[in-house]
N, C-alpha and C positions, 0 to 999 in steps of 0.2 A: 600682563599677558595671560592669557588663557592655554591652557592645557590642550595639546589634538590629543587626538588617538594615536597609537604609534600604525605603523602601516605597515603590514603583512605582503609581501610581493611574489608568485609563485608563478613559474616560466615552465609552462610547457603547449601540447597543442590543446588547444580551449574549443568545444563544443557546448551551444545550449538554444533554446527554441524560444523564439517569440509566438508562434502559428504552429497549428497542426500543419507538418507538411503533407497530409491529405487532400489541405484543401488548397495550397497552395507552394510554389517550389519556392518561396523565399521566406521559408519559416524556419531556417535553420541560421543562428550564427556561430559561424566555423573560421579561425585561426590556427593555421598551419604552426604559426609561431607565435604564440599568446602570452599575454601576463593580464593574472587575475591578481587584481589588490583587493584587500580585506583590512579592516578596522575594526575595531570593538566588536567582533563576531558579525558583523554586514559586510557586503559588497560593496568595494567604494566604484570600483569599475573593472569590465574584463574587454582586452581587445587585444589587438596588435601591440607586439613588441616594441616595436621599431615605435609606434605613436607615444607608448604609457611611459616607456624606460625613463624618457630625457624626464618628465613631471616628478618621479621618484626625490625625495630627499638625500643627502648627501650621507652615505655611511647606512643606506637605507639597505637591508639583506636580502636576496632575489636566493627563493628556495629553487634549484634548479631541477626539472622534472623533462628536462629535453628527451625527446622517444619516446614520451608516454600521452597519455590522453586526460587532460581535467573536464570532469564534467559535474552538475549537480548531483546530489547524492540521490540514490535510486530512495524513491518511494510504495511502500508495499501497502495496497488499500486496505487488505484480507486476511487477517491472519491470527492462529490460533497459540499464544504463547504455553498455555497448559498442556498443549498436545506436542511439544518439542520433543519428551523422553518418549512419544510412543509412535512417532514418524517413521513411515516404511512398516507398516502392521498388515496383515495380509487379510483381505475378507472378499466375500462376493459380491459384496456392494455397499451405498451411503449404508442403509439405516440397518443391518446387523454390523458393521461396521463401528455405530456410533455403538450400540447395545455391549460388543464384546471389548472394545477398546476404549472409545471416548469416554464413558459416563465411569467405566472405573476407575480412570485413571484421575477425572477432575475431582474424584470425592477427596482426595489429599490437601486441595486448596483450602480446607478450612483451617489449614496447618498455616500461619503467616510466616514462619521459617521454612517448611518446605516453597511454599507459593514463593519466597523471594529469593529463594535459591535457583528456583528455576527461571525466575523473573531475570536475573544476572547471566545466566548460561543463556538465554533465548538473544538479549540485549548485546551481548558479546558477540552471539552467532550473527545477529543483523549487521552490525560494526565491521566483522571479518568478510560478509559481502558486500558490502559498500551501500548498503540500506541503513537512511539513517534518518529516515520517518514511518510508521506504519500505523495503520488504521487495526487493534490488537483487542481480541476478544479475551476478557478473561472467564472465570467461572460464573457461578451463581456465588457462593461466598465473599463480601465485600471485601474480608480479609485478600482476596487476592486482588483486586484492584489497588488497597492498599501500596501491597509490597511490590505490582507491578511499577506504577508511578512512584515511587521511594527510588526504585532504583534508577526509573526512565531518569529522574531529576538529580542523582549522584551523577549522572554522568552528563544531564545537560541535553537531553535531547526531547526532539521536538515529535512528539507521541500523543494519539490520540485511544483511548481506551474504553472501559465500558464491562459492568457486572449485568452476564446472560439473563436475563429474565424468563423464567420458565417452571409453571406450574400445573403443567399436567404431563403425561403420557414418556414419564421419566421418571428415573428411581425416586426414592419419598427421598432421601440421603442428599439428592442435587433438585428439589424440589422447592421453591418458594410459593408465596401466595400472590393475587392479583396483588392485593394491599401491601402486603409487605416486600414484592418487588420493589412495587414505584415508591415508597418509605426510603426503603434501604439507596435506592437509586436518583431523588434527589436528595441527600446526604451529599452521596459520593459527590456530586456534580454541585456541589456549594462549598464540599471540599475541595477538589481539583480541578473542578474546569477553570482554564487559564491562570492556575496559579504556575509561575515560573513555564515553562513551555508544554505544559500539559493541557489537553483538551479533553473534553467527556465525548463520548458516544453512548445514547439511550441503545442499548441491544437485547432484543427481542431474538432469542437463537435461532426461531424460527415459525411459523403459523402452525405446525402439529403442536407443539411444546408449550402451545399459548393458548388458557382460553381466552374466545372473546373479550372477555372481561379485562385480563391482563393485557391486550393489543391495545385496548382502549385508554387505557390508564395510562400506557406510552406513549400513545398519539398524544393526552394530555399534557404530558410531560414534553412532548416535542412542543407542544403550542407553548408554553407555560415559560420554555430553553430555546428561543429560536435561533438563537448565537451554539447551542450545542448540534452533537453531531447525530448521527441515527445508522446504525448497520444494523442488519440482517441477511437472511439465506433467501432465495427465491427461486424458483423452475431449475432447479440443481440436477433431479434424476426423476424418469418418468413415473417409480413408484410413489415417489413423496407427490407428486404434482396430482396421481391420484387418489392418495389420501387426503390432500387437503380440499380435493371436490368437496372426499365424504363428511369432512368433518363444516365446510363452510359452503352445503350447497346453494348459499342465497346468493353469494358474490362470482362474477360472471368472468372471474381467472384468480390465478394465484396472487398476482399482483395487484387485486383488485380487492383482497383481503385487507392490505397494508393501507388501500389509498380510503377505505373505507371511511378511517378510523385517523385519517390527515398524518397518517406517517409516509406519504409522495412529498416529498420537499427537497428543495436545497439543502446542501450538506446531510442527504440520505445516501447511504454506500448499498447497493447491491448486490451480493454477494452470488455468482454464477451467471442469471440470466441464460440459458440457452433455451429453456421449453418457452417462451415469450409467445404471445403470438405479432401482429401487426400492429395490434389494437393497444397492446401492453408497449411497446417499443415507440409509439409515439406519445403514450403517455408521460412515459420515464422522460420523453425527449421534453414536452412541453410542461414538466415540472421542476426542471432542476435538479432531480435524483440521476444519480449516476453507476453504472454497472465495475465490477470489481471482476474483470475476465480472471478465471483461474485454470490455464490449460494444462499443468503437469496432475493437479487434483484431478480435475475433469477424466484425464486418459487412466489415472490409477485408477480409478472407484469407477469407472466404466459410466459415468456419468452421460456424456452427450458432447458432441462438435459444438462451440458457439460459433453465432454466423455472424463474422465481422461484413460482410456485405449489406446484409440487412439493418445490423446496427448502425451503419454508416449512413446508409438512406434516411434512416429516421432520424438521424441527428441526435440519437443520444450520447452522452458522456461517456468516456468509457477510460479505463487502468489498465493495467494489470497487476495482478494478485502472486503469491505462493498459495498461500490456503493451508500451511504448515498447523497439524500433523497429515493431511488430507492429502496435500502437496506434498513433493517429493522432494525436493530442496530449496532453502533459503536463497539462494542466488537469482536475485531476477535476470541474470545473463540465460543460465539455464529456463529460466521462462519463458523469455526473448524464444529459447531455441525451439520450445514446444508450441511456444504461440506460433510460430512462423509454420511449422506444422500440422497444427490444427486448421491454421487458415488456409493451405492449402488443400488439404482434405475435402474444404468447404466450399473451392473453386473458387479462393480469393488469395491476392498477392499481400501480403506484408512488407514491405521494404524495410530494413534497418534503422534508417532515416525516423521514422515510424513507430517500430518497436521501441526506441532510446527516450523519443516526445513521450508515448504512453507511460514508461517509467519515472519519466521526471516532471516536463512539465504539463503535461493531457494529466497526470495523476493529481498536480498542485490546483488545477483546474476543475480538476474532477469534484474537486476538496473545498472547492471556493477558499481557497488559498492561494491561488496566483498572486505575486508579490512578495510574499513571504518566503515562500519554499519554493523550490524545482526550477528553480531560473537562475542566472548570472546579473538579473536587473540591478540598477543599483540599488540600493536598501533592503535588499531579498537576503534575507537570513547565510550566513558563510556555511551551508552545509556544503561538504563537496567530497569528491573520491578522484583516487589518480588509478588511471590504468594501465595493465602495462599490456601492451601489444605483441611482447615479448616473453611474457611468463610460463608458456613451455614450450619444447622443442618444435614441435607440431604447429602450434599458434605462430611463434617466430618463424618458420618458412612460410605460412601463407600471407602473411603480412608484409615481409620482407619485398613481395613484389607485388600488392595491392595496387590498382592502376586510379582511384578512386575513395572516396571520404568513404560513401557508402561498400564499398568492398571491405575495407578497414572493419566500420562497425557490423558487418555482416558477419566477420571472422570472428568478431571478440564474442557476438551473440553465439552464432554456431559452434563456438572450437572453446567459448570461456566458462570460467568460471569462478569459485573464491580466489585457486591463486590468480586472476587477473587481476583484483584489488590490494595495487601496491601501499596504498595509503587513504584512512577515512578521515575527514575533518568536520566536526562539530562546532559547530559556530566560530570556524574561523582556528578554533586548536586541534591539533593529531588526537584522534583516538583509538 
C-alpha cells in the first residue's frame, strides 16, 4: 500500500472566482456552507458541505471556521519591502518624495542583517493581512534580495522579487552600472528564480533612473528569462511622465520606452498606469503585460485617478497593488476601500464582487499564474485566509443584517482591515 497525503478539512463560508465577474455574473463560486480540503499544501477540492463531508476519511479533523469567510490569500502585485520603516512620510509629491525618503533610507540594504530584519518585519506585516503572495521590489544591493528570499523561504511562501536596476539620476551610494546591473541580476535569477517558491522579477525602478543602455540590457535579460518576471513604474505622476519626454524624446509615450527595448511581455507588472493614453492601454492589452492599480499611493503622493473604465474597454490586465512605503497600508481590504473610491471619482462602479477577483484571482491572472495561486481549483497551491465578518463592533452590526454575498464583502472592504484576518495559511499550514 502506498502512503496518501493526510487531508486537511476546513468548514466555513467558501468564496473564489473562475471569471472576472466583469465580464460575466457567474464568475464567482460562493458556499454559504463550505469545506475546503487541503493535502500536501494543494487543494484537493472546495465545495458544499453537505456534498464533501460524507467523502472525508473516518477520524478525519474538520477545522471549524462557521461565521467566517475562506477565501484565497490576497495577492499584492506592487510593493516596496525596503520602504516598510519609512511608510506615511510626508512630501509634496513622487519625486522629492523619493530624494528626501526613499533613496536614504535604501542605502542601509547593503547591510544583509539590517535588509533581513526588515525582510521578516515586512513578511510578517503581509501574513497579519492576509497577503500571502506579492510581487516585492528590493534595492539596488543584491545583498537585499538575498535576505529578502532567505526569509520569503523560511516561512514557505510563494514570492516574487527582483534587485532595482538603476544607473543614473540617483545618489552614486544606490547607483549601479548598465553592466553590472544585468551581471549582478542574472546571478540573482540563477540563484532564485524557482528555487523552492520563489520567482525573479528583472526591475528596472523606472525610465529616469535608467539609461538607455541599462533598459536595454533588461529587455535582454527579459528575452534571455522568458519564464522570469519583469516589474517597473510607468505614467505614475504628471511630472515624471514629463521628464521622461525629456530624457527619451524619440519614443512616442512613456510606455513606449519599455516596449522599445521588448520589456511589453507577459509576466511584465506595471506599476500605476494612470497617465496612459488609448494607444498605450491597448498595447498593454495586446501584449500580455499587466497593470498593478495603486489607489491609496496614488491619493497619498497626489499622483492621479486611474481610469478603470477605460482600462476595462481595452482589455488590459489589471490588480491591485499597496505600493508600500508609497501606500498607505498593507491591507488590500483597505485598498479594496480606496479603489472603490477612486473609481468613483472616475465615474465608474466597482462592485465587491470585483474588488476580491482583482485581489486574488484577476491578480494570479495578471501573473500568468492562474492555477497555481488565487483560486480554490484543484492542484492550486493551499494559500488561503479566513475572515471574520465579526472583528469589530461596527463591522459586526453591518454584517449582522447583510441582505446579500456582495453586501457582506462590501462591508469587510469598506469597514475591514488587519483585524479582519482571523487566520493566514501557507501551503496548507497556519501562519
Amino acid at each position: 500500500m502506498q502512503d496518501t497525503p493526510q487531508v486537511q478539512a476546513y468548514r466555513a463560508s467558501l468564496l473564489h472566482f473562475h471569471a472576472d465577474p466583469a465580464q460575466t455574473e457567474e464568475a464567482a463560486a460562493y458556499h454559504a456552507d463550505g469545506l475546503l480540503l487541503v493535502a500536501d499544501g494543494k487543494v484537493v477540492a472546495a465545495g458544499d458541505f453537505a456534498a464533501l463531508a460524507p467523502t472525508l476519511a473516518p477520524g478525519t479533523v474538520v477545522h471549524n471556521y462557521q461565521g467566517k469567510l475562506i477565501t484565497p490569500g490576497f495577492i499584492d502585485t506592487h510593493v516596496h519591502y525596503p520602504q516598510t520603516d519609512m511608510i506615511a512620510s510626508p512630501a509634496p509629491g513622487l519625486l522629492p518624495w523619493l530624494d528626501t525618503y526613499t533613496f536614504p533610507t535604501e542605502r542601509r540594504f547593503a547591510d544583509p542583517v539590517h535588509a533581513r530584519t526588515v525582510a521578516e518585519a515586512f513578511l510578517d506585516e503581509l501574513l497579519r493581512n492576509g497577503t500571502t503572495t506579492a510581487m516585492v521590489y528590493c534595492t539596488v544591493h543584491p545583498e537585499s534580495v538575498d535576505a529578502f528570499f532567505a526569509a520569503a523561504a523560511a516561512r514557505n511562501l510563494r514570492m516574487v522579487a527582483g534587485k532595482v536596476l538603476m544607473d543614473r539620476h540617483s545618489p552614486d551610494f544606490l547607483r549601479d552600472t548598465a553592466e553590472q546591473g544585468a551581471r549582478e541580476s542574472e546571478a540573482l535569477i540563477q540563484r532564485w528564480h524557482k528555487q523552492g517558491r520563489a520567482l525573479y522579477a528583472i526591475t528596472p525602478r523606472f525610465a529616469p533612473t535608467s539609461t538607455p543602455e541599462q533598459l536595454a540590457l533588461a529587455g535582454e535579460l527579459a528575452r534571455a528569462y522568458p519564464d522570469t518576471f519583469l516589474q517597473t513604474h510607468v505614467s505614475e505622476n504628471q511630472d515624471e511622465c514629463a521628464w521622461v519626454r525629456q530624457l527619451y524624446p524619440q519614443a512616442s509615450s512613456y510606455l513606449d520606452v519599455y516596449d522599445r527595448v521588448g520589456m511589453l511581455r507577459p509576466r511584465a507588472m506595471y506599476g500605476h498606469c494612470i497617465w496612459l493614453s488609448e494607444d498605450d492601454r491597448a498595447r498593454m492589452a495586446a501584449s500580455g503585460a499587466a497593470a498593478a492599480v495603486c489607489p491609496t499611493s496614488n491619493l497619498f503622493l497626489g499622483s492621479g485617478l486611474f481610469d478603470f473604465a477605460r482600462a476595462d474597454a481595452s482589455g488590459m490586465r489589471l490588480s491591485l497593488a499597496t505600493d508600500v512605503g508609497g501606500g498607505t497600508s498593507f491591507s488590500m481590504l483597505q485598498t479594496m476601500n480606496e479603489a472603490y473610491k477612486v473609481a468613483r471619482l472616475g465615474g465608474s462602479y466597482l462592485p465587491a464582487l470585483r474588488m476580491f477577483y482583482l485581489a486574488t484571482l484577476g491578480a494570479a491572472r495578471a501573473m500568468q499564474l492562474e492555477g497555481t495561486i488565487g483560486s480554490f481549483a484543484a492542484g492550486a497551491e493551499a494559500d488561503f485566509i479566513v475572515l471574520d465578518p465579526r472583528a469589530t463592533p461596527l463591522l459586526a452590526r453591518r454584517t449582522a443584517h447583510s441582505a446579500s454575498l456582495e453586501e457582506l464583502l462590501f462591508a469587510l472592504a469598506l469597514l475591514g482591515d488587519d483585524r479582519c484576518v482571523a487566520a493566514t495559511y501557507v501551503a496548507g499550514r497556519p501562519a
